[in-house]
C-alpha positions in Angstrom: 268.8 65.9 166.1 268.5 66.3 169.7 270.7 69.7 169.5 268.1 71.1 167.4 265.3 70.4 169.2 266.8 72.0 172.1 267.9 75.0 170.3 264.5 75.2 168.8 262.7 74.6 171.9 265.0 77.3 173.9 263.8 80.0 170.8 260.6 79.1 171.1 260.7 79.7 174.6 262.5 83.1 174.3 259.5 83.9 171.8 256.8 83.0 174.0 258.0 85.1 176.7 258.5 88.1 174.3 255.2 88.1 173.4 253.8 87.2 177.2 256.1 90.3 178.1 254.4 92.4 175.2 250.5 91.4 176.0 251.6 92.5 179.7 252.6 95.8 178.7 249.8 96.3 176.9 247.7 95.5 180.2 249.4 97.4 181.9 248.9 100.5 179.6 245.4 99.9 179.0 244.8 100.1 182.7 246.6 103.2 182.9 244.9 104.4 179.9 241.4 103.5 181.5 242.2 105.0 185.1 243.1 108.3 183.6 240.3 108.6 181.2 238.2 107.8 184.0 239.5 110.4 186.0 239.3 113.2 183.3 236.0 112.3 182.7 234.7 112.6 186.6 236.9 116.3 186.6 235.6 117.2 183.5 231.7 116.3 184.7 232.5 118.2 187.8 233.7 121.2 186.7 230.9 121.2 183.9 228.3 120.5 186.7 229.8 123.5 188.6 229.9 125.8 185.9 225.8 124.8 185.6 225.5 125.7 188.8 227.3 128.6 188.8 225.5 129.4 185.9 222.2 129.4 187.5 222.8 130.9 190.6 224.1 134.2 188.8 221.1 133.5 186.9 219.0 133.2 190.0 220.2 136.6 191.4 
């Protein structure tokens, strides 16, 4: 009996740290994810708040 409990506990083990090491990834991608979409979203309002004012100071003249 004791054999299998080990071997079972050791998979379990194995399991639980696949998964830990999956949810990690995941983390880790979604703060990537997050810190690039944040950072197309500030160059993409800056270049559309540049092209307003562009706009208006050709409209201006």
């Amino acid at each position: 009996m004791k054999t299998i409990e080990k071997f079972l506990n050791i998979n379990y083990n194995i399991e639980v740290k696949k998964v830990l090491d999956k949810i990690n990834s995941l983390k880790f991608y979604a703060k990537l994810y997050f810190f690039y979409e944040g950072l197309f979203k500030g160059l993409f309002l800056m270049c559309f708040y540049k092209y307003i004012c562009i706009q208006d100071t050709i409209v201006e003249k």
